[in-house]
N, C-alpha and C positions, 0 to 999 in steps of 0.2 A: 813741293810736297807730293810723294807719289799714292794712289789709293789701293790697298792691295783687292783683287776680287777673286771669289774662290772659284776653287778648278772645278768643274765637273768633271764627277765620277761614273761610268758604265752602270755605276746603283743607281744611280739617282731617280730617275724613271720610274724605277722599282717600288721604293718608297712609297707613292702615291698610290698605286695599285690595289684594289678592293681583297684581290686574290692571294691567296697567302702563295710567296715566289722563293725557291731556295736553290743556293747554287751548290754542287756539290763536287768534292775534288776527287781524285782517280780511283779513290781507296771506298767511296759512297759516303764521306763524312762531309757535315755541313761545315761551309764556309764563309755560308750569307743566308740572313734570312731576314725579311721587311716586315715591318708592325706587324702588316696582315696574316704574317707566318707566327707573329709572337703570340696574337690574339687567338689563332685557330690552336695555335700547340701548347697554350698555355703554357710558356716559358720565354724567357727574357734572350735574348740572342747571344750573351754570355753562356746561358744555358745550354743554349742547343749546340755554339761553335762546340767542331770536335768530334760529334756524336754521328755514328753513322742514324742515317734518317730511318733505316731499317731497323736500327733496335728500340724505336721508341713506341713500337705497335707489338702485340701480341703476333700479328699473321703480317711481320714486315718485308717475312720472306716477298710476297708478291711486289711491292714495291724494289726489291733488291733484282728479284728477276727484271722489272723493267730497264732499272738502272746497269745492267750488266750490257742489256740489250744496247740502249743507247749509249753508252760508254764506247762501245766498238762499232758504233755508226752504222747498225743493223737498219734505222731507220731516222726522218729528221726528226718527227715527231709521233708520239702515239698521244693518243686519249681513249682512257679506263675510268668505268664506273667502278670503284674501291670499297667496300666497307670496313674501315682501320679499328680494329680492336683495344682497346685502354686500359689495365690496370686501374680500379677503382673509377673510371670516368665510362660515359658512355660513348658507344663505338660512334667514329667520326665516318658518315658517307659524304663521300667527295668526285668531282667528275676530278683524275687523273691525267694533267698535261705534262709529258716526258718529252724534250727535248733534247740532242746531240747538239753542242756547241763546239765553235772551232776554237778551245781555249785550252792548250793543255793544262794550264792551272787550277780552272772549272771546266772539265769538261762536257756536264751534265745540267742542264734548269729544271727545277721539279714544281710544277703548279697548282695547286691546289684549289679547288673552287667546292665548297660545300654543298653538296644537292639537297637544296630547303621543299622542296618538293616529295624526293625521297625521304627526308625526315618526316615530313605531316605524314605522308603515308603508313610510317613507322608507327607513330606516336598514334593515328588512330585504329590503327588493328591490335595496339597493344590496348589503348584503351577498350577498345568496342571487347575485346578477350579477358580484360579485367572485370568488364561488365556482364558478361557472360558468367565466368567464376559468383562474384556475388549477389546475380540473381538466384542460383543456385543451393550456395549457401543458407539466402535468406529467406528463401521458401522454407528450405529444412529447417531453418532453426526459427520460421514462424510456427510451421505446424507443429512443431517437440513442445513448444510452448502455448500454445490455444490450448488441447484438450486439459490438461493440469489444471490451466487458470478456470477453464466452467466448471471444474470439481472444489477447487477452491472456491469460488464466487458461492456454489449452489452449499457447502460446508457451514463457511459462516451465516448464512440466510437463517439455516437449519440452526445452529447455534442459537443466533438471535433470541427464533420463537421458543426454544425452551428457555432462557431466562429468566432465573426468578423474580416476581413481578419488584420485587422491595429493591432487588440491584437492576432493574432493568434501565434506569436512566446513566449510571456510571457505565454499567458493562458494554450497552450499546454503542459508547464511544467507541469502542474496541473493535466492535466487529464492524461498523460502519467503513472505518479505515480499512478493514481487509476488505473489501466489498468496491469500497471506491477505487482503490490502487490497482485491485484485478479490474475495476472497470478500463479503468486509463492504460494498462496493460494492455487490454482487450483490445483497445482503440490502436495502441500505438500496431499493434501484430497488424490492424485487417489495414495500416496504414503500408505496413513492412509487405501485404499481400498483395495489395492495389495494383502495382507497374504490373503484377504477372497476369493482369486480367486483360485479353488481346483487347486493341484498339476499335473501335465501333464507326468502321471509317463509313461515315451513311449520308454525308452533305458536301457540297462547294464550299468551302473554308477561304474566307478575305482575309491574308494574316494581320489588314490595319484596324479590322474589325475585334482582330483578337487583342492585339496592343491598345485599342482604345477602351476598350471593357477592362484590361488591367490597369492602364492608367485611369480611366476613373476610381476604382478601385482603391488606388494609390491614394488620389487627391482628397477620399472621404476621410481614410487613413489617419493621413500628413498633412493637413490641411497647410499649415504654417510652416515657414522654410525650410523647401521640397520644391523646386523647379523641374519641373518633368519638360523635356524638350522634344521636339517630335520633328524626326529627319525623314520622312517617306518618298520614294519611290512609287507613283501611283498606278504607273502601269506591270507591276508585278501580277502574274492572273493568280486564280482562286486555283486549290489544289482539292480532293478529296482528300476526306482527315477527319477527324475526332476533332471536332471546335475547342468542347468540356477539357480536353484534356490536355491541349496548346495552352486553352487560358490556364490550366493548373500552371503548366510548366514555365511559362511564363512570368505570372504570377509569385514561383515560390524563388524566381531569379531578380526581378525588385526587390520584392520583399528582401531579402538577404542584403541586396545591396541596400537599401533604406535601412536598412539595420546596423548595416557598418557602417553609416554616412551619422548616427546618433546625436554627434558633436558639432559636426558644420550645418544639421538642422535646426540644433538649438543658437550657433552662429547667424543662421539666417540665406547662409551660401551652400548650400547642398544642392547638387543637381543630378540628374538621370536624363539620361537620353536613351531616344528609340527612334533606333536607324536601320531600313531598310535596303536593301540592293536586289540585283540580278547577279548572279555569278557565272559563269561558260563554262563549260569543260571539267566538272570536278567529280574527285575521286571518293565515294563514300562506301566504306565498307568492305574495300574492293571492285566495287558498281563504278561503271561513268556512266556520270549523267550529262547530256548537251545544257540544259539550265537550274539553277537551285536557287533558291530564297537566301540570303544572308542578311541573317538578321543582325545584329547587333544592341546591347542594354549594358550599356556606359554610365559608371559612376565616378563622381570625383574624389573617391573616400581614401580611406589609410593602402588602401592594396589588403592582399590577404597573403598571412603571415609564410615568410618562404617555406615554414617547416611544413606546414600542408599544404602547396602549392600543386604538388602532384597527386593530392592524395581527395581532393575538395569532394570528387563525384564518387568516392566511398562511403559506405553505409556507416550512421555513427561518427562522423568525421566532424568536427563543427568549429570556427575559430570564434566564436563566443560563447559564454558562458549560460549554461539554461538551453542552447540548442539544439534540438533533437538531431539534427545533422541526417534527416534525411528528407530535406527540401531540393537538393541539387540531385540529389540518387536519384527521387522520382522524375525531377526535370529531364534529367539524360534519359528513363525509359521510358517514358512518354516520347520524345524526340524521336529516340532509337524506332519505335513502334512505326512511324513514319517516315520509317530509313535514312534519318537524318542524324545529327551528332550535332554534343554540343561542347566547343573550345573557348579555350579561358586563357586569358593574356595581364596580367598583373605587376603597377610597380605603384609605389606613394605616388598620390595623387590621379591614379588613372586606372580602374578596372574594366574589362573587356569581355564581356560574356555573348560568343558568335553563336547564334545558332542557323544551320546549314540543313534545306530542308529541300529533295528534290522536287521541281517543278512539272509539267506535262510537258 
């Protein structure tokens, strides 16, 4: 009885590799490419045999000048920082590994490694510039809407007192609603006004001081299943800061998640955690800072719906029903105010809200 056992292949290696690895033949078309090439190019390896690598980017010229380069053994290998442009998907940044191989079949490896570094960088200058836009916005379209609403408020009052006395219990119904609805208007504008009032940075801020003032908060709240968990870091030091205005920002990020958690409260297994760190070396705003606060406020609830996933810390934005959707807007400029930022990480079962706050 013989046992047959398979051959290894020159791919095989390849396979395992985190990096997305492609070979490519004389002409710049693929001839191999591993999970990690399937996963980063979004296409199945049927897909991509065939295709020169260079037409599958808007600016694949650059990668084709590489490929030309090492094709004619100009060099053994280069590495390029790339930003790859996508039709309908967002551009892929990748550190660029070009290699010349001695195969005239493949005579090219092309390796791809995603720069997750340069992506957060990306993703918070877009955000911190999206933040920017609707501070903007929402000032002007606070102030277009205040002065109206006191002409209105001050209208119907006036209304009121002439009233004839014989309808004044029906008609009053009437004008009380114009009166309360501008009041709640009122509120919601100097709520929409609040982030633009600069931060009152005037004390030593403990931020376990600030997390345990929300979490009791929380526990008067949710008395009953509501596990609030507490991860601390004790030796993080005190920063200058707005106390008042962490515990807002903080606060209206529980809150939200105890608000999506509604069902596994009433289950009895709902939990929230508050985790603290040090972080080294990080990049805010374009700033580095040598140390920063990482906070973290973990929930174990549904996730938040993909269709607003990028859109959470927009004004009005809300994935429940009745929410004013501006409890995360004010969170991010409150944060902001103390040049920090705050990132969100979300799937069933596990929400992620980092807040990242420089240290001294």
């Amino acid at each position: 009885m013989s046992i047959k056992t398979a051959v290894p292949t020159a791919t095989d290696g390849l396979e395992l590799l985190a990096s997305a690895v492609l070979l490519l033949d004389r002409e710049g078309r693929i001839v191999y490419a591993n999970p990690a090439a399937e996963n980063l190019l979004e296409s199945s390896v049927k897909g991509l045999k065939q295709q020169k690598l260079s037409d599958l980017f808007l600016n694949g010229s650059q990668l084709a000048a590489v490929f030309e380069k090492a094709a004619a053994h100009q060099f053994d290998d280069l590495r390029q920082d790339l930003i790859l442009d996508r039709i309908g998907r967002e551009p892929l940044w990748v550190d660029t590994l070009a290699k010349a191989l001695d195969n005239p079949a493949t005579p090219v490896l092309i390796e791809l490694r995603e720069n997750v570094q340069q992506l957060k960088l990306e993703r918070e200058e877009r955000l911190f510039d999206q933040s920017q836009v609707n501070k903007e916005l929402i000032r002007n379209l606070a102030h277009e809407i205040k002065n109206p609403l006191g002409g209105l408020r001050g209208a119907a009052q006036l209304l009121e007192l002439e009233l004839p006395e014989r309808h004044l219990k029906e008609l009053r119904e009437y004008t009380q609603v114009i009166i309360k609805e501008a009041d709640r208007l009122q509120t919601l504008v100097d709520r929409l006004l609040a982030p633009h009032r600069l931060a009152h940075i005037v004390s030593d801020v403990d931020i376990h001081e600030v997390c345990e003032r929300v979490r009791s908060l929380m526990v008067a709240e949710f008395p009953h299943g509501l596990t609030i968990n507490r991860d601390y870091d004790l030796s993080i030091p005190q920063f200058r800061g707005d106390k008042e205005q962490l515990i807002q920002a903080i606060l209206n990020i529980a809150h939200n998640a105890a608000q999506a958690l509604t069902d596994r409260i009433q289950s009895g297994d709902a939990n929230l955690t508050f985790q603290t760190r040090i972080v080294r070396q990080v990049t805010l705003a374009k700033v580095r800072y040598r140390l920063a606060l990482d906070l973290h406020i973990i929930d174990n609830g549904p996730g938040i719906p993909d269709d607003i996933q990028e859109r959470i810390f927009y004004p009005l934005v809300s994935g429940r029903d009745g929410g004013s959707g501006l409890g995360l807007t004010l969170a991010q400029t409150f944060v902001q105010q103390h040049m920090g930022v705050i990132e969100c990480e979300s799937r069933p079962g596990c929400t992620d809200f980092r807040v990242l706050i420089p240290l001294p």
